[in-house]
N, CA, C and O atoms as CSV, one atom per row, in Angstrom:
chain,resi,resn,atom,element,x,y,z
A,1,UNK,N,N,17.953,158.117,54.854
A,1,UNK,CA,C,17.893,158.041,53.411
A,1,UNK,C,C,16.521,157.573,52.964
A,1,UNK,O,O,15.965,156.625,53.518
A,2,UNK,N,N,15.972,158.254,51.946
A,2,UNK,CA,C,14.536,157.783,51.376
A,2,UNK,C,C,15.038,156.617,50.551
A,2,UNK,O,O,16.119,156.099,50.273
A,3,UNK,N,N,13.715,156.442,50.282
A,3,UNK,CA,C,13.635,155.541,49.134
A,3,UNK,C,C,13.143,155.621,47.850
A,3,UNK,O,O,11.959,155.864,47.616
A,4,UNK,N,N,13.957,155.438,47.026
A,4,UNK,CA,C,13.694,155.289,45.317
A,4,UNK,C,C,11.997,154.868,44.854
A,4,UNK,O,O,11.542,153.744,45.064
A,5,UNK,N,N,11.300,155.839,44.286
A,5,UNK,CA,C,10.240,155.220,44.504
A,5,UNK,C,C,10.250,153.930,42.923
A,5,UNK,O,O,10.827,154.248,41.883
A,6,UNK,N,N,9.791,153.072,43.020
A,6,UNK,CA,C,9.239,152.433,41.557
A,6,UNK,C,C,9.200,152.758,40.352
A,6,UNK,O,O,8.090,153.040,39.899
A,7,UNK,N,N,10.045,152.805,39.711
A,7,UNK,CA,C,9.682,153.790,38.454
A,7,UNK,C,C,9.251,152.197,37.091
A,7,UNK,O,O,9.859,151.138,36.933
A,8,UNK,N,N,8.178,152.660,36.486
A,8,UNK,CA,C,7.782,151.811,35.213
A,8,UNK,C,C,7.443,152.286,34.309
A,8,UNK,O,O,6.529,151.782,33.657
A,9,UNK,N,N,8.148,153.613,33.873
A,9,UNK,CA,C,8.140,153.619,32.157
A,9,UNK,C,C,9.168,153.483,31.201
A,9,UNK,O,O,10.285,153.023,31.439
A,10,UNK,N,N,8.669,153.991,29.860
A,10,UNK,CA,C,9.203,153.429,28.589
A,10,UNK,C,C,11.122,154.178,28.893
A,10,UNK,O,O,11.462,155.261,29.369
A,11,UNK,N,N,11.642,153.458,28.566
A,11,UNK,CA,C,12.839,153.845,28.431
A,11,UNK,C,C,13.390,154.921,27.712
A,11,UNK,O,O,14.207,155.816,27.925
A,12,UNK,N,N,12.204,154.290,26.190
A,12,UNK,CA,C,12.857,155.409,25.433
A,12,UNK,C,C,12.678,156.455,25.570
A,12,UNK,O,O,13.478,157.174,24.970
A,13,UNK,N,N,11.427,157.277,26.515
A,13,UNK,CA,C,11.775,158.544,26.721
A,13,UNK,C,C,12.618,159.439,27.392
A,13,UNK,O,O,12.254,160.506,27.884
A,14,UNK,N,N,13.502,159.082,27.398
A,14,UNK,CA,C,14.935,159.228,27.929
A,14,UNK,C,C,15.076,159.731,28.971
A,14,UNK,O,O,13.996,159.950,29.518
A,15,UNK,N,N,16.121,160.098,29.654
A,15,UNK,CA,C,16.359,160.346,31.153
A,15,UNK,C,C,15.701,161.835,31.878
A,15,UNK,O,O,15.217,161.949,33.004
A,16,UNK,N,N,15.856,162.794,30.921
A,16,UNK,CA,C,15.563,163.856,31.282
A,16,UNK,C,C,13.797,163.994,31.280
A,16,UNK,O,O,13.398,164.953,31.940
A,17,UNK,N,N,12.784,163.203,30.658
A,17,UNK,CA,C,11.604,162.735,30.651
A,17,UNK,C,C,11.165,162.197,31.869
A,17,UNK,O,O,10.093,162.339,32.456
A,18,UNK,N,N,12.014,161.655,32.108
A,18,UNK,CA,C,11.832,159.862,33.491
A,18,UNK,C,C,12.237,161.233,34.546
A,18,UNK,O,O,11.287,161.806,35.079
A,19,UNK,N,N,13.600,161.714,34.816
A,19,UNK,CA,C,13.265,162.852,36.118
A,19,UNK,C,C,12.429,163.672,35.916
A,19,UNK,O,O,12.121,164.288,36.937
A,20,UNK,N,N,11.823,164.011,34.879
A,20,UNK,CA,C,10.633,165.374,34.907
A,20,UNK,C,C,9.140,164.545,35.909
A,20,UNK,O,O,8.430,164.775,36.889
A,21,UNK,N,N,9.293,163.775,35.117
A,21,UNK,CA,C,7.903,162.560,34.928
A,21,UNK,C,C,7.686,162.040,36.979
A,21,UNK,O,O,6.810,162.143,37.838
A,22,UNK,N,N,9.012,161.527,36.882
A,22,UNK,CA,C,9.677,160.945,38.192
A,22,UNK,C,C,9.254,161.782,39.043
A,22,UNK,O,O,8.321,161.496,39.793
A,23,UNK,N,N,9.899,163.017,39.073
A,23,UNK,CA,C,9.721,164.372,39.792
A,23,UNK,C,C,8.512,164.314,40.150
A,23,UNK,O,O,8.355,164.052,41.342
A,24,UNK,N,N,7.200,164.529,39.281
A,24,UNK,CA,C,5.818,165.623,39.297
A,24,UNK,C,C,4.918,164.398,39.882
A,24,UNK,O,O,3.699,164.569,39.914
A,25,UNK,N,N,5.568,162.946,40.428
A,25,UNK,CA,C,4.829,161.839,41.045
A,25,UNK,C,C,4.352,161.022,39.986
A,25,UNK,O,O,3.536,160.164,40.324
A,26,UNK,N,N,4.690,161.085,38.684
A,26,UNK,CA,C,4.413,160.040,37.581
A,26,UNK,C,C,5.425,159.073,37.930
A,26,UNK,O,O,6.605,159.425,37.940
A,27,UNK,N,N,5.077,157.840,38.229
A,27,UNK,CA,C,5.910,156.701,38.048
A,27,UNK,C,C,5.724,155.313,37.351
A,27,UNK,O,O,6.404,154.295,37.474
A,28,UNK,N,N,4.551,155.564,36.542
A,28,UNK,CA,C,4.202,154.561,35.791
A,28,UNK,C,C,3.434,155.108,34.762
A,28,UNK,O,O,3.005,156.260,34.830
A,29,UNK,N,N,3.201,154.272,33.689
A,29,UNK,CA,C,1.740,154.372,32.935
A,29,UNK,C,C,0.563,154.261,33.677
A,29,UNK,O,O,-0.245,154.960,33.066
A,30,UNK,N,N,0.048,153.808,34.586
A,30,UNK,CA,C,-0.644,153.874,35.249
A,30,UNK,C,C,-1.194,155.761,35.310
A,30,UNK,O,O,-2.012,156.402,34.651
A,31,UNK,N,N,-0.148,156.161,36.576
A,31,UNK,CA,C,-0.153,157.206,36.631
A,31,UNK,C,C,-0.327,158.321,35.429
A,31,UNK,O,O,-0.458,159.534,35.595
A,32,UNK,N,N,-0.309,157.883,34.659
A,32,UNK,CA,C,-0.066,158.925,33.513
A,32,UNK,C,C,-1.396,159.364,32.716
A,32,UNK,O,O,-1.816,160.464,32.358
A,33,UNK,N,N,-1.937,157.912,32.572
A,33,UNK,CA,C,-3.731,157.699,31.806
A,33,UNK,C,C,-4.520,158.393,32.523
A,33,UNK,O,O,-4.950,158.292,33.671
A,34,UNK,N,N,-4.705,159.421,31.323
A,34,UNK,CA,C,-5.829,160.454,31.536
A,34,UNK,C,C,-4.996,162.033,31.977
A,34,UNK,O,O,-5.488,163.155,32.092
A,35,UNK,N,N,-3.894,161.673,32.113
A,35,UNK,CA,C,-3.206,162.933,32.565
A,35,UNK,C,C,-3.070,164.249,31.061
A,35,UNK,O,O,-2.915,163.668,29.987
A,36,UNK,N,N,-3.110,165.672,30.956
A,36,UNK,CA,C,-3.565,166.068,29.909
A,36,UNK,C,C,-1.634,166.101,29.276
A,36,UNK,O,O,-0.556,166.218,29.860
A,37,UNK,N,N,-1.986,165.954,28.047
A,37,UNK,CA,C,-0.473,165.967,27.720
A,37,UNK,C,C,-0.176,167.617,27.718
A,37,UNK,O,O,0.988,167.938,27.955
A,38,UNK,N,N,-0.858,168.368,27.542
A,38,UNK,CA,C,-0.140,169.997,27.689
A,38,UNK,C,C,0.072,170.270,28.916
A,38,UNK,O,O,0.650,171.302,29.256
A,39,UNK,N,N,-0.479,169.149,29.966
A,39,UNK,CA,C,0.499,169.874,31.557
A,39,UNK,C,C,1.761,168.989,31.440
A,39,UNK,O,O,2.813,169.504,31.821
A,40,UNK,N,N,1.807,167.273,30.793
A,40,UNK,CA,C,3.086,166.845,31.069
A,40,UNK,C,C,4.009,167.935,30.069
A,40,UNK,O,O,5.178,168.247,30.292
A,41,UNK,N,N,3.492,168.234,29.362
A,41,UNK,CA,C,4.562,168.954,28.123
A,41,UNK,C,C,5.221,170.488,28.856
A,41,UNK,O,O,6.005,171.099,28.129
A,42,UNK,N,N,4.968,171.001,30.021
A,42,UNK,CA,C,5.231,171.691,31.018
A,42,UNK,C,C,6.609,171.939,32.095
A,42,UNK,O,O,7.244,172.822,32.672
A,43,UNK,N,N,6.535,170.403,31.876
A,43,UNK,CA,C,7.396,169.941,32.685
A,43,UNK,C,C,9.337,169.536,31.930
A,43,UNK,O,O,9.509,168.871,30.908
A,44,UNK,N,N,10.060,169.918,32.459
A,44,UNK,CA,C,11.307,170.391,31.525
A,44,UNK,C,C,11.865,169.366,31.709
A,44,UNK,O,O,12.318,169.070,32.814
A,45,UNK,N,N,12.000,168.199,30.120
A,45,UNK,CA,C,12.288,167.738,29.838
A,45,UNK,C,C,11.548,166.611,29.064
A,45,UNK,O,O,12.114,165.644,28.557
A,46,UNK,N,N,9.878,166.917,29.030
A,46,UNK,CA,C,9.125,166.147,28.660
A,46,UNK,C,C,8.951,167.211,27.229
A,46,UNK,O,O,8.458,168.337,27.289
A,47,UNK,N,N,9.434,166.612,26.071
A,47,UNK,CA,C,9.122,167.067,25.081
A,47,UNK,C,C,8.116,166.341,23.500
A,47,UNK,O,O,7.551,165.262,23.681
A,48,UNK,N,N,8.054,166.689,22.777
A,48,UNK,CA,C,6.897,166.032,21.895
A,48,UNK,C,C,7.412,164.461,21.536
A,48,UNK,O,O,6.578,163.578,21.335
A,49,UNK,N,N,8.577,164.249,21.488
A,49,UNK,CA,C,8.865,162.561,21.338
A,49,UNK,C,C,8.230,161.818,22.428
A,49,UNK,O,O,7.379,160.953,22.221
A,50,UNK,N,N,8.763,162.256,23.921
A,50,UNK,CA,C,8.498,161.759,25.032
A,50,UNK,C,C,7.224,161.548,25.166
A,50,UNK,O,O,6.775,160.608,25.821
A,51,UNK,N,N,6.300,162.665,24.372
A,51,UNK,CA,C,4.738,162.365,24.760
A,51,UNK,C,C,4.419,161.514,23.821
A,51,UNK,O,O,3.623,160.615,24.095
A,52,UNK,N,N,5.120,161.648,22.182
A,52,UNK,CA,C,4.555,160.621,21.762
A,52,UNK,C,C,4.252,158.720,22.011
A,52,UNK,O,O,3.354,157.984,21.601
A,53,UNK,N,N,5.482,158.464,22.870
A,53,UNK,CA,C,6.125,157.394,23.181
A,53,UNK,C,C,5.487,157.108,24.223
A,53,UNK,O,O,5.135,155.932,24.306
A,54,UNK,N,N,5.148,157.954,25.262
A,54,UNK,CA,C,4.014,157.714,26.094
A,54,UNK,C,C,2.388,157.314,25.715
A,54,UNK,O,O,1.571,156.551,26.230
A,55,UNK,N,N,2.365,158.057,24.772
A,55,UNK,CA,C,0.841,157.772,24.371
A,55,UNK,C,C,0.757,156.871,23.553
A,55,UNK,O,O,-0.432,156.588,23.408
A,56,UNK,N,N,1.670,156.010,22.676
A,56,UNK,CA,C,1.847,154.850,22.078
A,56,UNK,C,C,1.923,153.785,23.248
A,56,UNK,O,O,1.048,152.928,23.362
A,57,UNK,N,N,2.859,153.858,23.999
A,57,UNK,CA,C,2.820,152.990,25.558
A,57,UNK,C,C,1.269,152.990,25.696
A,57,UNK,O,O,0.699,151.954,25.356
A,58,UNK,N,N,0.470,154.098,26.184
A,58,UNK,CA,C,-0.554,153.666,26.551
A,58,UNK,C,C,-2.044,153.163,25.701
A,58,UNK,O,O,-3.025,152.603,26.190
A,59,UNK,N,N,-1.802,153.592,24.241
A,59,UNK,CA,C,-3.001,153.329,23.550
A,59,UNK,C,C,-2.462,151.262,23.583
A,59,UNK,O,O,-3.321,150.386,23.480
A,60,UNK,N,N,-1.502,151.064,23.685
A,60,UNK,CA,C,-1.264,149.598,23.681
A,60,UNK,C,C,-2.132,149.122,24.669
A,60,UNK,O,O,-2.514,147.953,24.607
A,61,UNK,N,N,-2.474,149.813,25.515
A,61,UNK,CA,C,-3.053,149.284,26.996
A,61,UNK,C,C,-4.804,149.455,26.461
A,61,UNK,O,O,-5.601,148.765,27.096
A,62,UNK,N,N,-5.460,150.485,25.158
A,62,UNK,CA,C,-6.808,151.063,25.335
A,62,UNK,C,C,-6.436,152.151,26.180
A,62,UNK,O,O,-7.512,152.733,26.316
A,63,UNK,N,N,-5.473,152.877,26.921
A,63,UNK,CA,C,-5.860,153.880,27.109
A,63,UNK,C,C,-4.879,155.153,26.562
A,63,UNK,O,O,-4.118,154.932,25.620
A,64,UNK,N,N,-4.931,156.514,27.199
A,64,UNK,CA,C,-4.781,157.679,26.428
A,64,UNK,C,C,-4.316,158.672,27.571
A,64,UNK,O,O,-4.542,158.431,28.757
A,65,UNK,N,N,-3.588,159.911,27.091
A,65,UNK,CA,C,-3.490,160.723,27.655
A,65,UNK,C,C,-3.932,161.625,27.572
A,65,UNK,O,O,-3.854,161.972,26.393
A,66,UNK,N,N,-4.645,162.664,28.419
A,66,UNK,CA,C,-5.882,163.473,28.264
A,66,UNK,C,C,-5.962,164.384,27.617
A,66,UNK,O,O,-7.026,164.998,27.545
Protein backbone atom coordinates (compact mmCIF):
# COMPACT_ATOMS: atom_id res chain seq x y z
CA UNK A 1 0.00 0.00 0.00
CA UNK A 2 1.34 3.59 -0.88
CA UNK A 3 1.14 6.37 0.89
CA UNK A 4 -1.20 9.40 1.00
CA UNK A 5 0.93 12.04 -0.04
CA UNK A 6 0.49 15.55 2.19
CA UNK A 7 -2.06 17.44 0.92
CA UNK A 8 -2.18 21.52 2.09
CA UNK A 9 -4.73 23.32 0.37
CA UNK A 10 -7.69 25.56 0.75
CA UNK A 11 -10.63 23.49 1.48
CA UNK A 12 -12.84 25.50 -0.11
CA UNK A 13 -11.93 24.42 -3.38
CA UNK A 14 -13.72 21.50 -3.00
CA UNK A 15 -13.06 17.89 -3.49
CA UNK A 16 -13.17 17.48 -7.07
CA UNK A 17 -10.32 20.50 -7.26
CA UNK A 18 -8.10 18.77 -4.36
CA UNK A 19 -8.23 15.22 -6.65
CA UNK A 20 -7.55 17.13 -9.91
CA UNK A 21 -4.85 19.31 -8.09
CA UNK A 22 -3.81 16.07 -5.88
CA UNK A 23 -3.63 14.04 -9.06
CA UNK A 24 -1.27 16.40 -11.49
CA UNK A 25 1.40 16.43 -8.14
CA UNK A 26 -0.01 19.79 -6.69
CA UNK A 27 -0.11 19.29 -3.03
CA UNK A 28 0.27 22.52 -1.62
CA UNK A 29 0.41 26.23 -2.31
CA UNK A 30 3.75 25.89 -2.49
CA UNK A 31 3.48 23.79 -5.45
CA UNK A 32 1.12 25.82 -7.17
CA UNK A 33 3.11 29.54 -7.21
CA UNK A 34 3.91 30.36 -10.49
CA UNK A 35 2.01 27.49 -11.99
CA UNK A 36 -0.06 29.10 -15.18
CA UNK A 37 -3.72 29.06 -14.20
CA UNK A 38 -4.89 28.01 -17.93
CA UNK A 39 -2.97 24.62 -17.47
CA UNK A 40 -4.54 24.18 -13.80
CA UNK A 41 -7.94 25.19 -15.46
CA UNK A 42 -7.28 21.92 -17.74
CA UNK A 43 -7.50 19.74 -15.34
CA UNK A 44 -11.27 18.30 -14.59
CA UNK A 45 -12.45 19.65 -11.83
CA UNK A 46 -10.43 22.75 -11.35
CA UNK A 47 -12.84 25.37 -12.36
CA UNK A 48 -12.89 29.38 -12.19
CA UNK A 49 -13.94 29.45 -8.30
CA UNK A 50 -11.21 26.93 -7.51
CA UNK A 51 -8.67 29.18 -9.27
CA UNK A 52 -9.99 32.03 -7.78
CA UNK A 53 -9.58 30.72 -4.18
CA UNK A 54 -6.27 29.57 -5.03
CA UNK A 55 -4.94 32.74 -6.14
CA UNK A 56 -6.46 34.61 -3.13
CA UNK A 57 -4.64 31.72 -0.93
CA UNK A 58 -1.63 32.73 -2.59
CA UNK A 59 -1.55 36.58 -3.14
CA UNK A 60 -1.95 36.30 0.94
CA UNK A 61 1.51 34.79 0.81
CA UNK A 62 2.93 37.87 -2.11
CA UNK A 63 2.68 35.31 -4.43
CA UNK A 64 0.59 34.38 -7.72
CA UNK A 65 -0.31 32.01 -10.16
CA UNK A 66 1.26 32.30 -13.50
Amino acid sequence: MGTEPEVDLPRGIGAPATRALVGAGYTSLDTLAGVRAADLAKLHGVGPRALRLLQEELEKQDRALG
